[in-house]
C-alpha positions as CSV (number, residue, x, y, z in Angstrom):
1,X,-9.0,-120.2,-128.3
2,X,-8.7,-116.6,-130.5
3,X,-5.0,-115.5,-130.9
4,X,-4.1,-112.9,-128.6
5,X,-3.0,-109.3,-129.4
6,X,0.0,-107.3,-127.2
7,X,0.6,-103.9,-126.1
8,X,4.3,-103.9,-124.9
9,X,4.3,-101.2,-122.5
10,X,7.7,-99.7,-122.4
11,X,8.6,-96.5,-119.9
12,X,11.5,-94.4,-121.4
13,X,13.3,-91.7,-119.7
14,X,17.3,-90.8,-121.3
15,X,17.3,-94.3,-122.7
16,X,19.1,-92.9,-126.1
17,X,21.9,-95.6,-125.3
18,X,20.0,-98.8,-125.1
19,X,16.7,-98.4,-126.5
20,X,17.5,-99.3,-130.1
21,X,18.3,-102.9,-129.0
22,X,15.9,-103.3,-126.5
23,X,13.1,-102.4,-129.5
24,X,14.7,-104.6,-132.2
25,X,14.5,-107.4,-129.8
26,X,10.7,-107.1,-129.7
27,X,10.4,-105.8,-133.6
28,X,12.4,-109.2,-134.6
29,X,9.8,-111.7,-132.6
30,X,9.0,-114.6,-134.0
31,X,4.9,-113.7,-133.1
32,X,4.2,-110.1,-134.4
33,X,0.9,-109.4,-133.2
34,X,2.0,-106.4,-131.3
35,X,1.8,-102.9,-130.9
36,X,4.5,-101.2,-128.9
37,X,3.3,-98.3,-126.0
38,X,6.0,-96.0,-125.4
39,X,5.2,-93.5,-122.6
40,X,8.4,-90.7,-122.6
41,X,8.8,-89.6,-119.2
42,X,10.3,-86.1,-120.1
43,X,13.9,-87.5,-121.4
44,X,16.1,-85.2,-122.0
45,X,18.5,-87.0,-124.1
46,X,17.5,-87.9,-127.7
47,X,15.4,-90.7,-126.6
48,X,12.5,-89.7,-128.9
49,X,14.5,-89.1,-131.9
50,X,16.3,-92.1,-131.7
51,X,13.0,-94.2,-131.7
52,X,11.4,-92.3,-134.2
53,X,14.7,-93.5,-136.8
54,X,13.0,-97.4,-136.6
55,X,10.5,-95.7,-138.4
56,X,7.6,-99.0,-137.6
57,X,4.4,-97.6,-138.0
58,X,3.3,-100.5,-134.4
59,X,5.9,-97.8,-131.9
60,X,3.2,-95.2,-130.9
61,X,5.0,-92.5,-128.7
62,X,3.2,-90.5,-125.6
63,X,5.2,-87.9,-124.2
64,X,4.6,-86.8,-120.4
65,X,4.0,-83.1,-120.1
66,X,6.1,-83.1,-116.7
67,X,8.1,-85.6,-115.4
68,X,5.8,-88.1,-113.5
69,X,8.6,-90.7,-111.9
70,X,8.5,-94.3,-112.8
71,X,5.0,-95.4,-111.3
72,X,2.9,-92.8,-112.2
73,X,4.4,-93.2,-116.2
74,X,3.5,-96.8,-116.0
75,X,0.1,-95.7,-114.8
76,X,0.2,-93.6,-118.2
77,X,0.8,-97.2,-120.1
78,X,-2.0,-98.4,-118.6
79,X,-4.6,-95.5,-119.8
80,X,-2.7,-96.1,-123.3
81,X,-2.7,-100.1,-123.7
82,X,-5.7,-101.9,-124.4
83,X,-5.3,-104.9,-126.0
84,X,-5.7,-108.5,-124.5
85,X,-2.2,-108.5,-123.1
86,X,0.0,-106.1,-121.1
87,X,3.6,-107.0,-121.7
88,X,6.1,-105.1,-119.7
89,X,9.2,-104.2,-121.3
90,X,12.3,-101.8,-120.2
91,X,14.0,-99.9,-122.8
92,X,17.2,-100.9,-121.8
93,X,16.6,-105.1,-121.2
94,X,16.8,-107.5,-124.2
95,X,14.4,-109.9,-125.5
96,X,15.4,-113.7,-126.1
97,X,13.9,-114.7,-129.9
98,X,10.5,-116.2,-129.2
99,X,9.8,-114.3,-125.9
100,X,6.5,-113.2,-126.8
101,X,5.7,-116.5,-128.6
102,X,6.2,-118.4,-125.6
103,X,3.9,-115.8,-123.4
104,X,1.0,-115.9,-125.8
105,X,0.8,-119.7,-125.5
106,X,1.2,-119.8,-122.0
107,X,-2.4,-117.8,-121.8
108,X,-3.8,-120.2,-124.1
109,X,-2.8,-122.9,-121.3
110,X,-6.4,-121.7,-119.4
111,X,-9.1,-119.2,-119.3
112,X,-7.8,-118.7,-115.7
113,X,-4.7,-117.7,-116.7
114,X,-4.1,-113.9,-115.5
115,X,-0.8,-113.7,-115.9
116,X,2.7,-114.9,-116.8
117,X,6.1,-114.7,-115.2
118,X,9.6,-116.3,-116.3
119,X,13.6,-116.9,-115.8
120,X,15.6,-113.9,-116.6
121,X,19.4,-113.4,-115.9
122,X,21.1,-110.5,-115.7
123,X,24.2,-109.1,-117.7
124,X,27.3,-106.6,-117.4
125,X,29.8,-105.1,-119.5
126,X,27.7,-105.0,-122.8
127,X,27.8,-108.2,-123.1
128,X,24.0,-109.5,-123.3
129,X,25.5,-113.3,-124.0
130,X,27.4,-113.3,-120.5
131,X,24.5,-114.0,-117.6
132,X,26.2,-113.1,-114.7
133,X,23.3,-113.5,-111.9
134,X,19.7,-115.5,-112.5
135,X,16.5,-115.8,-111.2
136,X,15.5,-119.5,-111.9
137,X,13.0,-121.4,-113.7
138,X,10.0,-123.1,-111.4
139,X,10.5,-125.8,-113.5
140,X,13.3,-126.2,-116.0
141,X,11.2,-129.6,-117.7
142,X,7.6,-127.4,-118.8
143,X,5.8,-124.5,-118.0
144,X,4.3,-124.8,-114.7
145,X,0.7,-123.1,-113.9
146,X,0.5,-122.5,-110.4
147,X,-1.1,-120.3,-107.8
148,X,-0.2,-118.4,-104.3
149,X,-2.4,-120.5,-103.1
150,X,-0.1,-123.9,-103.6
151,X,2.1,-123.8,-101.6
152,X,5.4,-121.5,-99.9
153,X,7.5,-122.4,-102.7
154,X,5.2,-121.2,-105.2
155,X,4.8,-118.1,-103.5
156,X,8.5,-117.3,-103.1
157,X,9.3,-118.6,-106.5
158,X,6.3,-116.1,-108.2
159,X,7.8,-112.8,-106.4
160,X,11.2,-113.6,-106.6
161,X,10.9,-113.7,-110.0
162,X,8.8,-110.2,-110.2
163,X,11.1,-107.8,-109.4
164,X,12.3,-107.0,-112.9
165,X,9.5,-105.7,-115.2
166,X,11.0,-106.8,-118.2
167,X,8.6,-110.4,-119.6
168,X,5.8,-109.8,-117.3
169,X,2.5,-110.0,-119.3
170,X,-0.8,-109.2,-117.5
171,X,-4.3,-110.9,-118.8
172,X,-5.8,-106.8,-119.9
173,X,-9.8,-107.8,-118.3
174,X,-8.0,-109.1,-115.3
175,X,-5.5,-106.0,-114.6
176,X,-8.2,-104.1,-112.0
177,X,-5.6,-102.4,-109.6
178,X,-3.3,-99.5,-111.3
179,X,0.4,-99.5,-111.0
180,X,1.9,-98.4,-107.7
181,X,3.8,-94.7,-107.3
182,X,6.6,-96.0,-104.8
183,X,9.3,-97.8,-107.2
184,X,10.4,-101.3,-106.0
185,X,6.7,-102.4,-106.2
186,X,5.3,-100.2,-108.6
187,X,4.8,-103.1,-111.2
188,X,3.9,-105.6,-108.8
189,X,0.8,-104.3,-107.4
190,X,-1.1,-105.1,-110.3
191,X,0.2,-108.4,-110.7
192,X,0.0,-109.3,-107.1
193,X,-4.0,-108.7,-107.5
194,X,-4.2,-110.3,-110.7
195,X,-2.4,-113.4,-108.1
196,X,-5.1,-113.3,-105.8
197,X,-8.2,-114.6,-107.9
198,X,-6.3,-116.0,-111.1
199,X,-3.9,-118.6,-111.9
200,X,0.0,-117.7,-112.9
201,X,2.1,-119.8,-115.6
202,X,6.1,-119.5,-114.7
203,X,7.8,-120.2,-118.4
204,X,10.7,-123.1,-118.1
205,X,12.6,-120.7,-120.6
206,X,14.7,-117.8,-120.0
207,X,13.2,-114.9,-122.3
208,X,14.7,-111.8,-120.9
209,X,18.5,-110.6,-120.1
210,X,18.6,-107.5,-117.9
211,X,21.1,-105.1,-118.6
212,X,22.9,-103.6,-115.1
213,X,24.9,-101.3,-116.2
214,X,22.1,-98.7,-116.9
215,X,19.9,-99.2,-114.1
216,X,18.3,-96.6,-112.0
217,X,19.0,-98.7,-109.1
218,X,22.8,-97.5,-109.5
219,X,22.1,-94.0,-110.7
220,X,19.3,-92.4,-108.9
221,X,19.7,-92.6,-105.0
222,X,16.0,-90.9,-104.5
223,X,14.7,-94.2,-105.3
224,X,16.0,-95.5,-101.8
225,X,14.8,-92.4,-100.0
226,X,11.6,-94.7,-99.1
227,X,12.7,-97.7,-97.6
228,X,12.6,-100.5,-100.4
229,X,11.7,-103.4,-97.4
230,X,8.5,-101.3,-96.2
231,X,7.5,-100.9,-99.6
232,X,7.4,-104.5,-100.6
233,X,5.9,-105.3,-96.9
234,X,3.3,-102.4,-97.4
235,X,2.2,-103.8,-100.9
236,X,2.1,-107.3,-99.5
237,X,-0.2,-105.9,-96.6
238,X,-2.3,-104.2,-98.7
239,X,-2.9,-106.4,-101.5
240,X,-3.5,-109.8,-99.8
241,X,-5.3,-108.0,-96.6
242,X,-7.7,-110.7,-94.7
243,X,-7.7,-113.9,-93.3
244,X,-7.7,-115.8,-96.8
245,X,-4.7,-114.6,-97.4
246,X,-2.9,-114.6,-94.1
247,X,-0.4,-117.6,-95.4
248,X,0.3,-115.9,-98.2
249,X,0.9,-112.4,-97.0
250,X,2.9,-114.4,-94.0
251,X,5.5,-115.7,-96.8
252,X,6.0,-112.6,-98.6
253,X,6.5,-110.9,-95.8
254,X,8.8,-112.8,-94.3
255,X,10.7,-113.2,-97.9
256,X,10.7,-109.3,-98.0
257,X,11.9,-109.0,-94.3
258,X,15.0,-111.9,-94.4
259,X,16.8,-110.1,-97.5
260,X,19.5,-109.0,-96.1
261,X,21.7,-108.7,-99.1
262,X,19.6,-105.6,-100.5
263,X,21.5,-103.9,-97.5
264,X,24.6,-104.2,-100.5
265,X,22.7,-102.2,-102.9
266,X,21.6,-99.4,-100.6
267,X,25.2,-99.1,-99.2
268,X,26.8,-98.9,-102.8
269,X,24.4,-96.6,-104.5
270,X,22.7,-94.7,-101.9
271,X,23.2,-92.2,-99.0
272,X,24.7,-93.7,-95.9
273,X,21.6,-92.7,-93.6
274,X,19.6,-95.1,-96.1
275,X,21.6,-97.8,-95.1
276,X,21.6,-97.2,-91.3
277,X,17.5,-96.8,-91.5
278,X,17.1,-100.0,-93.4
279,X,19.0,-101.6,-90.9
280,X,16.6,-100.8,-88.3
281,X,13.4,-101.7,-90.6
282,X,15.1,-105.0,-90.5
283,X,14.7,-105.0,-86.9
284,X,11.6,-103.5,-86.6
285,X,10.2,-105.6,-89.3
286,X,11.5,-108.7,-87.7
287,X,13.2,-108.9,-84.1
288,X,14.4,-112.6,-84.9
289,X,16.6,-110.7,-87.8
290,X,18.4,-110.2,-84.3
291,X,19.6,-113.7,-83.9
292,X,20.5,-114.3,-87.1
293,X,23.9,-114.8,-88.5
294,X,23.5,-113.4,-92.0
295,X,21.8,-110.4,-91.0
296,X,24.7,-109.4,-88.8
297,X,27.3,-110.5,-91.7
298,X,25.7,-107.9,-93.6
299,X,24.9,-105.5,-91.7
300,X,28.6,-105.1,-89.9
301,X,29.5,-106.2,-93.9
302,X,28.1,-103.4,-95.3
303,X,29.1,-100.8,-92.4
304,X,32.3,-101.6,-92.3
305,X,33.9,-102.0,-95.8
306,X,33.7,-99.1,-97.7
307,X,31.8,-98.4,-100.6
308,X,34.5,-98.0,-103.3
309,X,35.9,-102.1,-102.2
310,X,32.7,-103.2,-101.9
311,X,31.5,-102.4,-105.2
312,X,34.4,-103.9,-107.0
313,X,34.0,-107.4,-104.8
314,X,30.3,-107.4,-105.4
315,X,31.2,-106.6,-109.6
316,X,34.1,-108.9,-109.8
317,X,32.1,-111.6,-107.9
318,X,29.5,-111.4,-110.5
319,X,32.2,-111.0,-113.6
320,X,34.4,-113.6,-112.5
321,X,32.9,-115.9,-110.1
322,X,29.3,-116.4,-111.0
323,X,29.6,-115.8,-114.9
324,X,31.4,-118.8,-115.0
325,X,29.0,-121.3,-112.8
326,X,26.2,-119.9,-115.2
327,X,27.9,-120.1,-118.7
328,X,25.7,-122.8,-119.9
329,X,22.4,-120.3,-119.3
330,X,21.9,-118.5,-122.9
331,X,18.9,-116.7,-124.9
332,X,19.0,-116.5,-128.7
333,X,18.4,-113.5,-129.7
């Protein structure tokens, strides 16, 4: 099979802070066959400027004339990229060493390969050596191929593990449905299709670290204004629409609708009236949600304690308690 070429797609708004690291973790790969898409969604930091100083001749820069939001700049990466693969990158996550190595092989695996997803962690504080939450491997012994159509685990494991943008590569001839506008699923639209007719290769290796600190999901309360549960149900709805893929859509949905802990998040970085209406899309979504004991330990959870306390449990939880079960997790980067 031909080597493969990239276009890492990375959307930047006021990433000034971060960015530098995030691209020297993709400049420094061990497989260089890149070029990197930047699509500028209007930052007005010195986002641009700060890029431009890496001086690599592979960063190509597009600059929105207005600001577009999240989805519609990642439609923008799509109109720009065009070689075989669509890597995903955010300006503020960091790479692991031979992250784009390990993708490029994992295509070679089969023709019907259409796309690849893999083990990240998240970090705090700065510290990008200090995982202090994880999304799992499929396998931790070799890189599994599997589809939606094997099986419930397969299907939780593939959109668990889709929710961050960062190491998500997309087969380019495959990639026929755009990039959503709503946020939570923007990304995952496209790879949900890709899903439907093509095979999907979950890595055994962690290759991305996800920074929290500087997410939008702490910073920008719009994001919650539509209700992040409908959204994923909605894309699940309308992506695997029709009897073939009742099972699948069945899973998703019901993966979507029992995630009570994203009533944390809403209470902690969002208005109060978000938290009370995803309550109720809980319900709506699923009555059983009704007679079950975690979504009443977080929905009295998150309506009683206030913001403020439940912030610093949910931080120090992460810092103190988890950190430590997961010290032996580490990228080299």
């Amino acid at each position: 099979m031909k080597k493969l070429k990239f276009s890492i797609c990375m959307p930047t708004y006021n990433g000034s802070q971060w960015i530098t690291e995030s691209l020297k973790s993709v400049l420094s790969q061990s497989f260089q066959d890149f070029e990197i898409i930047i699509s500028d969604d209007c930052s007005t930091d010195n986002t641009i400027e700060v890029i431009k100083k890496l001086k690599d001749k592979r960063i190509k820069i597009h600059q929105n004339k207005k600001n577009l939001g999240y989805g519609k700049n990642l439609q923008v990466l799509k109109k720009l990229a065009k070689k075989d693969i669509r890597f995903l990158m955010a300006q503020d996550d960091v790479l692991a060493k031979d992250a784009l190595l390990k993708t490029h092989n994992a295509f070679l695996l089969s023709d019907d390969i259409g796309a690849v997803t893999r083990p990240y962690y998240w970090f705090d504080e700065n510290d990008v050596k200090k995982p202090v939450r994880v999304v799992t491997p499929y396998d931790e012994k070799r890189d599994a191929v599997i589809s939606i159509f094997d099986g419930k685990r397969e299907v939780q494991k593939i959109f668990e593990s889709v929710g961050q943008l960062s190491g998500l590569a997309y087969r380019t001839k495959y990639m026929k449905t755009d990039f959503h506008e709503e946020t939570f699923p923007a990304h995952i639209y496209p790879f949900a299709s890709i899903a439907k007719k093509y095979k999907v290769v979950f890595l055994k290796d962690y290759t991305v670290a996800v920074r929290i600190a500087s997410s939008q999901t702490r910073f920008k309360p719009s994001i919650y204004e539509i209700s992040p549960t409908e959204s994923w149900v909605k894309m699940f709805k309308t992506v695997f629409r029709g009897k073939k893929y009742r099972d699948v859509r069945k899973v998703g949905i019901e993966q979507m609708t029992t995630h009570y802990l994203s009533l944390i998040q809403i209470k902690n970085y969002s208005p109060f009236r978000n938290l009370i209406r995803e309550i109720f899309v809980f319900i709506k979504l699923r009555p059983l949600s009704l007679l079950d004991i975690k979504f009443w330990f977080c929905s009295l959870g998150t309506l009683l304690v206030p913001r403020r306390i439940l912030i610093w449990l949910v931080d120090n939880y992460k810092n103190k308690i988890l950190s430590r079960k997961l010290k032996n997790i580490k990228i080299e980067i």
